[in-house]
LOPALUM-906472 format. One record per atom (N, C-alpha, C): residue in one letter; atom name; y, x, z. Coordinates in pm, whole numbers. Example, Ala and Ser with C-alpha at 12.3 -4.5 7.8 and 13.67 -1.06 7.14 Angstrom:
<atoms>
  r   a       v       u       w
  A   N    -569    1319     780
  A  CA    -450    1230     780
  A   C    -330    1320     780
  S   N    -225    1285     708
  S  CA    -106    1367     714
  S   C       3    1290     787
</atoms>
This chain:
<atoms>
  r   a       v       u       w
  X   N    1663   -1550   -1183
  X  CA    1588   -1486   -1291
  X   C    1543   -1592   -1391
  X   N    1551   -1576   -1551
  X  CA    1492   -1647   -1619
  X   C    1373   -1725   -1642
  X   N    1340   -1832   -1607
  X  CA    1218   -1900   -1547
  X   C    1105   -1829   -1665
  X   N    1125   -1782   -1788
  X  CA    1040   -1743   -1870
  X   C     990   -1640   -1796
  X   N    1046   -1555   -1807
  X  CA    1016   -1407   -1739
  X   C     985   -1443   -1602
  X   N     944   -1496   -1495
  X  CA     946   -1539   -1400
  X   C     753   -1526   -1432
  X   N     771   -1668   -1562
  X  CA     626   -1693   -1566
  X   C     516   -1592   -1650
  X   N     561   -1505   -1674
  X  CA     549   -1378   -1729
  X   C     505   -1284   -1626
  X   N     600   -1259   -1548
  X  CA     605   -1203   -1396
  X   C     445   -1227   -1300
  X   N     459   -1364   -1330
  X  CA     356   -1416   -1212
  X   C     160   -1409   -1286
  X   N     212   -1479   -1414
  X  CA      77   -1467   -1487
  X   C      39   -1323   -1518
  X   N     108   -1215   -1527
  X  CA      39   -1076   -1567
  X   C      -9   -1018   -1395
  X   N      83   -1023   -1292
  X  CA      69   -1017   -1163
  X   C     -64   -1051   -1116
  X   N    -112   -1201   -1148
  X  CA    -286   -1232   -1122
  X   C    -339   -1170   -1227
  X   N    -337   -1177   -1331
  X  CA    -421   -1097   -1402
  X   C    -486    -976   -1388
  X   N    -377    -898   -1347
  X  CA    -392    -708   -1306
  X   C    -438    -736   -1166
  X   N    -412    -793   -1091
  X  CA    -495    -844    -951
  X   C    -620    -849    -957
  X   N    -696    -977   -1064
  X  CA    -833   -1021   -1093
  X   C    -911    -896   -1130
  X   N    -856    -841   -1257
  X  CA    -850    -751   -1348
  X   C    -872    -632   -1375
  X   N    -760    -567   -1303
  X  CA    -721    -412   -1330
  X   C    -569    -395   -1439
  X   N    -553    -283   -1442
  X  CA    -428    -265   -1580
  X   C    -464    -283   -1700
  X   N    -610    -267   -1731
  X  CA    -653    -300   -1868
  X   C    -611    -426   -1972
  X   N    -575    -540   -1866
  X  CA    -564    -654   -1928
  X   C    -476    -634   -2080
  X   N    -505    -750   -2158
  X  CA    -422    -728   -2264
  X   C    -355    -775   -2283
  X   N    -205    -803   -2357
  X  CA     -83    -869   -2392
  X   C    -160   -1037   -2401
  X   N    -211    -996   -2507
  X  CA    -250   -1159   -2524
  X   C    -290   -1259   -2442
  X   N    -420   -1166   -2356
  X  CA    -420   -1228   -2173
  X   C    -330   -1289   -2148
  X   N    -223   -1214   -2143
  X  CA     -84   -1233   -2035
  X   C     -72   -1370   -2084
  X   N     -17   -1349   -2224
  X  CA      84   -1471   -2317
  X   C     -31   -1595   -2298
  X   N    -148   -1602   -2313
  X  CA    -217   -1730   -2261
  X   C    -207   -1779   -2106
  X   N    -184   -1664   -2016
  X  CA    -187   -1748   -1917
  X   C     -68   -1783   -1874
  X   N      71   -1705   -1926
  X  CA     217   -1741   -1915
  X   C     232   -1882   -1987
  X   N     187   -1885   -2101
  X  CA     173   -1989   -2202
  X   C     305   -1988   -2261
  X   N     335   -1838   -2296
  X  CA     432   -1803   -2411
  X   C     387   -1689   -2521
  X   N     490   -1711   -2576
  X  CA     419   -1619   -2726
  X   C     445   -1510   -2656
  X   N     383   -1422   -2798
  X  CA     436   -1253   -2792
  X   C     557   -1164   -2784
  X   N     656   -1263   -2835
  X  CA     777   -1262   -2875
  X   C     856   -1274   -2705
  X   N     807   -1367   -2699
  X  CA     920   -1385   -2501
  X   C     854   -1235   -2463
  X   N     702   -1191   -2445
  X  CA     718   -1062   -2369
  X   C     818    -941   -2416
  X   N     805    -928   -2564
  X  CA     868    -844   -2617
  X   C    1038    -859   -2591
  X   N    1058    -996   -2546
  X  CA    1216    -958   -2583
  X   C    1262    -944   -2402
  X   N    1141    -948   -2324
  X  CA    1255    -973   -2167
  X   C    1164    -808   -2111
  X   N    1052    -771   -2209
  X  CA     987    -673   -2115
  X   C     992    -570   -2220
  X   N     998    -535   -2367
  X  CA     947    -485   -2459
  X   C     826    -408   -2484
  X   N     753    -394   -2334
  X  CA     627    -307   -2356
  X   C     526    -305   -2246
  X   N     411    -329   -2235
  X  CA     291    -351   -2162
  X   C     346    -240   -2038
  X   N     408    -159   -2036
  X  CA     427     -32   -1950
  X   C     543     -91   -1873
  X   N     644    -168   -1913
  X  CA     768    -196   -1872
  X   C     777    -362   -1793
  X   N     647    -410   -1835
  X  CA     619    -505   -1789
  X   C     549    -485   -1657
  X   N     477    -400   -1648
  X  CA     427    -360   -1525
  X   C     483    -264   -1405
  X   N     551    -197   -1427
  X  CA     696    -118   -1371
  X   C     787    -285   -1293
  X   N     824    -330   -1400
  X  CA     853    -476   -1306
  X   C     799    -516   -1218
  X   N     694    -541   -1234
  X  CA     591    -635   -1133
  X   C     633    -533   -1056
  X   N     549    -424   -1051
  X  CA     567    -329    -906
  X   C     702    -283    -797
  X   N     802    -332    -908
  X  CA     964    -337    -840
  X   C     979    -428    -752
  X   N     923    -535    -865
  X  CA     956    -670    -767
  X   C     847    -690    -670
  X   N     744    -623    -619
  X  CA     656    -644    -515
  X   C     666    -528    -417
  X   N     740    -442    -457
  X  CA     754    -319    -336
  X   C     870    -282    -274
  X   N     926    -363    -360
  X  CA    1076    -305    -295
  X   C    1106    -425    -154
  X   N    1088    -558    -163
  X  CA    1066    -581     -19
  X   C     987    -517      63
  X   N     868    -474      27
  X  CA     790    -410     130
  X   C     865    -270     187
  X   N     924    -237      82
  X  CA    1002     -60     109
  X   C    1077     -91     216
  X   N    1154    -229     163
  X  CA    1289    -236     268
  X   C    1216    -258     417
  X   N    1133    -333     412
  X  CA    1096    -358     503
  X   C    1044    -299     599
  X   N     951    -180     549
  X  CA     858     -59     628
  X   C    1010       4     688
  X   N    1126      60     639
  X  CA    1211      98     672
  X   C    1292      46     807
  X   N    1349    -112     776
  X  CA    1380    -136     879
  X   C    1334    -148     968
  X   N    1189    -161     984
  X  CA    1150    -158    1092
  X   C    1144     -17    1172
  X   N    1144      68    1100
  X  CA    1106     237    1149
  X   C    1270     278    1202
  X   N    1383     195    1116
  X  CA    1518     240    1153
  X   C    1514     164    1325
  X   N    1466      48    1302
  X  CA    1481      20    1447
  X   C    1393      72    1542
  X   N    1284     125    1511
  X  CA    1205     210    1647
  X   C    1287     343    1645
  X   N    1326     411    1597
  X  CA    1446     526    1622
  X   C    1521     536    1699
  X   N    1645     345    1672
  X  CA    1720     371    1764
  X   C    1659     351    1894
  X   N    1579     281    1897
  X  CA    1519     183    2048
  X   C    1466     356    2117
  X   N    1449     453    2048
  X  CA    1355     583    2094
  X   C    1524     664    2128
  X   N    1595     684    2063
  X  CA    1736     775    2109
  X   C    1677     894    2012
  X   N    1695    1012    2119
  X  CA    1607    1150    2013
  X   C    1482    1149    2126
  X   N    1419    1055    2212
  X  CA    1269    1120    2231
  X   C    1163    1112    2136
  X   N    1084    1127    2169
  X  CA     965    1097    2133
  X   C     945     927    2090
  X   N     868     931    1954
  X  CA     865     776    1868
  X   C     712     728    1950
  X   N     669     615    1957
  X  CA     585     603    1985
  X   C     503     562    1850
  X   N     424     604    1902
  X  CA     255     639    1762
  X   C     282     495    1715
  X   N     165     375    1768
  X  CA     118     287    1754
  X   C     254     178    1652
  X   N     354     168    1712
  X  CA     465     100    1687
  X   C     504     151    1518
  X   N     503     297    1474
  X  CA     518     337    1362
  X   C     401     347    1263
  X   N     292     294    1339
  X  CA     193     282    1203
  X   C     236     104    1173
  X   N     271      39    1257
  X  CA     291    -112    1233
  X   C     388    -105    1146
  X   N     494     -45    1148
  X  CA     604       8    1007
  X   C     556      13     915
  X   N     439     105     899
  X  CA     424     175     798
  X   C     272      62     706
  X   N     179       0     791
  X  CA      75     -94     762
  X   C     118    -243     747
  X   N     176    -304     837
  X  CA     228    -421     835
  X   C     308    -503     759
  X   N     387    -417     720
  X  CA     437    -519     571
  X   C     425    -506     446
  X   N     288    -443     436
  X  CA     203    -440     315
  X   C      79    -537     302
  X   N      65    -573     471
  X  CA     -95    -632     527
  X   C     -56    -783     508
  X   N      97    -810     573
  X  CA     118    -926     631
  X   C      97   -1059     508
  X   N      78   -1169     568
  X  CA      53   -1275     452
  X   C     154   -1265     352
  X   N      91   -1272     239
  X  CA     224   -1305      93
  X   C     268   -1426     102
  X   N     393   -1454      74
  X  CA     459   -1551      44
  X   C     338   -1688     -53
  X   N     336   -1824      14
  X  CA     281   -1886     -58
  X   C     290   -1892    -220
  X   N     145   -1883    -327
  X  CA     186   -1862    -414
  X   C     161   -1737    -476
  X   N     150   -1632    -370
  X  CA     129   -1489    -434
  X   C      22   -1468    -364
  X   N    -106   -1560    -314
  X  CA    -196   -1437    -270
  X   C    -327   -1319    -290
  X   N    -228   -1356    -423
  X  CA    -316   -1174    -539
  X   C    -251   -1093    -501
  X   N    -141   -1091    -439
  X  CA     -21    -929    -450
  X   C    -125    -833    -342
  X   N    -185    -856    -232
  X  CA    -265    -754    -202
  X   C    -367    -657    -323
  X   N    -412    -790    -394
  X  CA    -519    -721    -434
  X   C    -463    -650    -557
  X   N    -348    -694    -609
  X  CA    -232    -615    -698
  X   C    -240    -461    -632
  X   N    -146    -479    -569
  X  CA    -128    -349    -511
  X   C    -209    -259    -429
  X   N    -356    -345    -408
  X  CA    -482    -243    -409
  X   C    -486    -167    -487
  X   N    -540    -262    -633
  X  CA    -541    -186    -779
  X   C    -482     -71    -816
  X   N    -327    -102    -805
  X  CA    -256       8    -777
  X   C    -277     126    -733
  X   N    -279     100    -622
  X  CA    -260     246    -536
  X   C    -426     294    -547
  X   N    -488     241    -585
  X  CA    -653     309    -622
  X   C    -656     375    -781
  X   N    -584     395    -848
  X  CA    -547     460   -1012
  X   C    -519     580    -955
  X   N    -513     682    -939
  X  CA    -429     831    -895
  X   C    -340     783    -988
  X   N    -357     846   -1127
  X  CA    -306     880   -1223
  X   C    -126     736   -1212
  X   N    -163     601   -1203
  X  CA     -43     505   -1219
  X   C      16     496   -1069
  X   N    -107     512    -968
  X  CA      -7     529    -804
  X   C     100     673    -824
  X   N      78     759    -888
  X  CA     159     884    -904
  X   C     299     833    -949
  X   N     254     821   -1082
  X  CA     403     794   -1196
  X   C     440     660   -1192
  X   N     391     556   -1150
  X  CA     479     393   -1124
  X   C     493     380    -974
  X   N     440     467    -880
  X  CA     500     381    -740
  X   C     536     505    -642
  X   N     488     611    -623
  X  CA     498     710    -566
  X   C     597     755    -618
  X   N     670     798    -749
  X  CA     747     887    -774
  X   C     862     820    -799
  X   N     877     711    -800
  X  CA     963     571    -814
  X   C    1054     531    -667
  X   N     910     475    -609
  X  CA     913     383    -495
  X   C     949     408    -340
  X   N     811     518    -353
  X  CA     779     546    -191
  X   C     827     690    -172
  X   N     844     788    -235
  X  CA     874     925    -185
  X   C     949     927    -105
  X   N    1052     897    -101
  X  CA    1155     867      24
  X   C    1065     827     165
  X   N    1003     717     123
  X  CA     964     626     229
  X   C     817     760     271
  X   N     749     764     240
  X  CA     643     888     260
  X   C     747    1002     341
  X   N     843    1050     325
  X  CA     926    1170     399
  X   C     982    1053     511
  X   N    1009     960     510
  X  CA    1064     897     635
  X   C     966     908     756
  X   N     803     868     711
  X  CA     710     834     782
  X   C     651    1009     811
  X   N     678    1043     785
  X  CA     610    1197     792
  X   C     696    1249     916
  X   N     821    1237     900
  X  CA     912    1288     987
  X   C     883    1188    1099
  X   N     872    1061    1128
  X  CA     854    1017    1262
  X   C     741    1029    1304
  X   N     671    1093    1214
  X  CA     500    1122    1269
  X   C     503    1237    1380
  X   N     604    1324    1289
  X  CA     615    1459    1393
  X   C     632    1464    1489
  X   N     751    1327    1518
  X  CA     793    1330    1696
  X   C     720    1234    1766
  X   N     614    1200    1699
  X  CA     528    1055    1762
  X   C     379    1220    1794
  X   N     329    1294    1747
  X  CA     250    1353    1781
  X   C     275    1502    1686
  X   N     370    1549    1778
  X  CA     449    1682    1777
  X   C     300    1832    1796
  X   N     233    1772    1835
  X  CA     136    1862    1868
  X   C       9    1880    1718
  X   N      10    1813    1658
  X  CA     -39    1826    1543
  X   C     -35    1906    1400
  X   N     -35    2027    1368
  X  CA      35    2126    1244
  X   C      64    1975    1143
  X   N     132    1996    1064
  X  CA     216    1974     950
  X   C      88    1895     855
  X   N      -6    2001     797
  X  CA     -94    1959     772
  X   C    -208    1862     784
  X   N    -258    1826     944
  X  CA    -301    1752     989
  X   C    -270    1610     992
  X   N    -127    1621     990
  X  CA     -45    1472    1023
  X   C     -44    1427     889
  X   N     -53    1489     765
  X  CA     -78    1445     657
  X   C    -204    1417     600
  X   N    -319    1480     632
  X  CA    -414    1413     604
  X   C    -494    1306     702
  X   N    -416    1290     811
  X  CA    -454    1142     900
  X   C    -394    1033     823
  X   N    -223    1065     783
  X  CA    -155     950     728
  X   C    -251     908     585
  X   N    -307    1008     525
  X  CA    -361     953     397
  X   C    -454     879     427
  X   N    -566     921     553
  X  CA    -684     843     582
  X   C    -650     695     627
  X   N    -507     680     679
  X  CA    -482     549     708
  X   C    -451     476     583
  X   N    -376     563     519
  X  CA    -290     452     360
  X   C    -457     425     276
  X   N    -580     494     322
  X  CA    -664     488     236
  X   C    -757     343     336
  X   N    -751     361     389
  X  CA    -840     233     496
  X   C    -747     110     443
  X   N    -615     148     506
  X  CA    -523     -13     427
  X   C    -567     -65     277
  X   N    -553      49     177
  X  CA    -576       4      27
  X   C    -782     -32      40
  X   N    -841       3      45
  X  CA    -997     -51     100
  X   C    -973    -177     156
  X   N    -941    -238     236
  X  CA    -908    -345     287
  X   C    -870    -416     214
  X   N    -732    -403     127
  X  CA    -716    -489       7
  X   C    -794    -508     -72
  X   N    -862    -417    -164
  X  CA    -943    -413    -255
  X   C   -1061    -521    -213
  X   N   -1137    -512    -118
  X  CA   -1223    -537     -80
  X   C   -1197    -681       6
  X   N   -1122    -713      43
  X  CA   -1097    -841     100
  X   C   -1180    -959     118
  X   N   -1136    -944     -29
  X  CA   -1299   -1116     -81
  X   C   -1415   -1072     -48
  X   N   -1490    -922      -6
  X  CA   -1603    -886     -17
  X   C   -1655    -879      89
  X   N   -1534    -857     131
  X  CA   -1565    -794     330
  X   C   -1676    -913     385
  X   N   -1634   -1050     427
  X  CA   -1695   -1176     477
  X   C   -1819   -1175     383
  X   N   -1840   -1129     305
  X  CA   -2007   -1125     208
  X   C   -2098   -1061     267
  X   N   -2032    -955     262
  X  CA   -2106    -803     319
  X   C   -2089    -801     471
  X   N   -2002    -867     523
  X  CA   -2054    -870     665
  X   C   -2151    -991     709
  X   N   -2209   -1057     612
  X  CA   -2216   -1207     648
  X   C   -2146   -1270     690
  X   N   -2022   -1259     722
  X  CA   -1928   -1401     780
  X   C   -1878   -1332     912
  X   N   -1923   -1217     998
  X  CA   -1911   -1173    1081
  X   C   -1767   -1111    1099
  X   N   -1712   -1001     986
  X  CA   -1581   -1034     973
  X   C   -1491   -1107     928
  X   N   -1385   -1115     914
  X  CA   -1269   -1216     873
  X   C   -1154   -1137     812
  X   N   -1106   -1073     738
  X  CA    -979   -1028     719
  X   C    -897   -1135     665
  X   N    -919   -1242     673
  X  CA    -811   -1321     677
  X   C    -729   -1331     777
  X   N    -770   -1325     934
  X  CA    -704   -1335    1010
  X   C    -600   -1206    1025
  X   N    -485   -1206     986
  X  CA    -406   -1082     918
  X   C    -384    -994    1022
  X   N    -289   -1072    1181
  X  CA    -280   -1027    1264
  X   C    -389    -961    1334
  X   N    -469    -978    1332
  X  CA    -578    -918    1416
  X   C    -628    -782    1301
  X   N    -644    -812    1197
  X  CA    -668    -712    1123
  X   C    -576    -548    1131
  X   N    -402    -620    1135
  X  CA    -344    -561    1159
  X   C    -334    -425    1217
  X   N    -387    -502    1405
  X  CA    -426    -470    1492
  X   C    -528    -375    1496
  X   N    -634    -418    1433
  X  CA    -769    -304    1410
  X   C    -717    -156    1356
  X   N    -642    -218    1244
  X  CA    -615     -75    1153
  X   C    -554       0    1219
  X   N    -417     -55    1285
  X  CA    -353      47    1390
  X   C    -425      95    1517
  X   N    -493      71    1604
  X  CA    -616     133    1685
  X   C    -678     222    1646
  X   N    -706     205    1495
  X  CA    -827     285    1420
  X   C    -721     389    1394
  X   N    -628     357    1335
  X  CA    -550     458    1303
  X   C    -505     569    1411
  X   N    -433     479    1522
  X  CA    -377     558    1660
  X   C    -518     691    1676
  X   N    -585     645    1707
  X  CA    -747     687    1754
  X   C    -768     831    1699
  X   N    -745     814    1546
  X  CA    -762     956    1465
  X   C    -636    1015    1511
  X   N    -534     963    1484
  X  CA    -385    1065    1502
  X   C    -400    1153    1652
  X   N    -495    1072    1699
  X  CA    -449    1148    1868
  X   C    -597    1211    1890
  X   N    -688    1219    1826
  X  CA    -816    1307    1823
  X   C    -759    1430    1792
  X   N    -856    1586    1858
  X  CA    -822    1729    1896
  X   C    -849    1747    1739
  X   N    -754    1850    1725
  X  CA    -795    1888    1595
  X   C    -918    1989    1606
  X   N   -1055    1984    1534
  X  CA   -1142    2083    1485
  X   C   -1109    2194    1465
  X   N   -1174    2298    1495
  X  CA   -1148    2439    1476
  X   C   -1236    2424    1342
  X   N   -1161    2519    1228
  X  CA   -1237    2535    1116
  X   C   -1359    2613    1125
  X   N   -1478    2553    1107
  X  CA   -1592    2662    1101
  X   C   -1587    2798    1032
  X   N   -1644    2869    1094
  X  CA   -1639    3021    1037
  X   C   -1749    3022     959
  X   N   -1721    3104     839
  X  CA   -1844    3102     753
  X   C   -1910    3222     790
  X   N   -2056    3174     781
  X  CA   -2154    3343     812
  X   C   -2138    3383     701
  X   N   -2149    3567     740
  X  CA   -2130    3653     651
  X   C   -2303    3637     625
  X   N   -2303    3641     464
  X  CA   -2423    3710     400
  X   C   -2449    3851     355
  X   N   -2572    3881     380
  X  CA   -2605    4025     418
  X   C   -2688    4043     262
  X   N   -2661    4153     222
  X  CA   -2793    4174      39
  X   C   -2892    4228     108
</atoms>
C-alpha cells in the first residue's frame, strides 16, 4: 500500500480512537503531515476515508472470528457446539492484543460500534451480517433450549459488555483504583466468556403478567 495513504490510514485511525468521528480533515492532514490534496486524491471523502479504516481493521478480525468457529464445527461433527469455546470465536479476536503500533484499534472500534446510526451502515451492513447469522446459528446448537429470541438478546448483552470494555479501558484501573487490570487480555478474555456462558445458560423468566385494572 502507498506509504502516503498508509500514513493517512494510521493518523485518522488515532484520531477517531482519541476522538470520536467528529474529527476534522484538517486534524487528519496535521497529524498525517500531508496536505488536503493526498486525502482527496487516495480517499476523496471524510466518509470513504473511514469505510477504509474499518475494512482494514475488521476484516482480519471477520476472518478470524470465522475460522475459528469453522474449526469448532468440524471438531463438533453435527452434535452439539460447545457454549464457552464459541463465545471465544466470537470475543477473542476483537479483545486480543493489536499488533504493535495499533493500540487505539480497540478503542476505534469501541467508538464504532457505540454510534447505532454508523455501527448500522459502515460495519453491520458491510462487515458482520454474515458473521452475526454464523454466530446465531451455532448458538442454537450450543443451547438448543433457548427460543430464538432469547439467544439474541444474550448475544447482544455480550457484544455490549465487549464494546464497554473497550471504550472504557483507560478508565477501568481509575475507577477501580488499580484493583482491576484489563490489560491483562487473556484473563479478561476469560472473565467475559464466564460472564457470558453464565447468562446463556440462566432459565429463562416467565414474562410477568400484568394486573388487570378495575374503574
Amino acid at each position: 500500500m502507498n506509504e502516503t495513504k498508509v500514513r493517512i490510514l494510521d493518523a485518522a485511525e488515532r484520531l477517531f480512537a482519541q476522538q470520536g468521528l467528529d474529527v476534522s480533515i484538517r486534524a487528519i492532514t496535521d497529524e498525517a503531515g500531508v496536505n488536503l490534496a493526498a486525502v482527496n486524491y487516495h480517499f476523496q471523502s471524510k466518509e470513504a476515508l473511514v469505510d477504509a479504516i474499518i475494512a482494514r481493521r475488521l476484516e482480519p478480525v471477520t476472518r478470524r472470528r470465522l475460522e475459528m468457529l469453522d474449526a469448532i464445527e468440524a471438531r463438533s461433527g453435527s452434535g452439539p457446539l460447545p457454549l464457552e469455546e464459541i463465545l471465544e470465536a466470537f470475543l477473542a479476536p476483537v479483545l486480543e492484543p493489536p499488533e504493535p503500533g495499533h493500540e487505539h484499534l480497540k478503542s476505534f472500534i469501541g467508538r464504532i460500534y457505540s454510534v447505532p446510526d454508523e455501527f448500522i451502515e459502515r460495519v453491520f451492513s458491510v462487515h458482520l451480517a454474515p458473521v452475526a447469522a454464523r454466530f446465531t446459528a451455532a448458538l442454537a446448537r450450543a443451547v438448543p433450549e433457548l427460543p430464538e429470541a432469547e439467544r439474541l438478546w444474550r448475544l447482544y448483552f455480550t457484544a455490549g459488555a465487549m464494546v464497554h470494555v473497550m471504550n472504557w479501558s483507560q478508565m477501568i484501573p481509575k475507577i477501580s483504583k488499580g484493583l482491576i487490570d484489563p490489560s491483562d487480555t487473556r484473563a479478561l478474555i476469560k472473565r467475559i466468556i464466564d460472564f457470558a456462558a453464565a447468562g446463556f445458560r440462566a432459565p429463562v423468566t416467565p414474562k410477568p403478567v400484568k394486573e388487570e385494572t378495575h374503574a
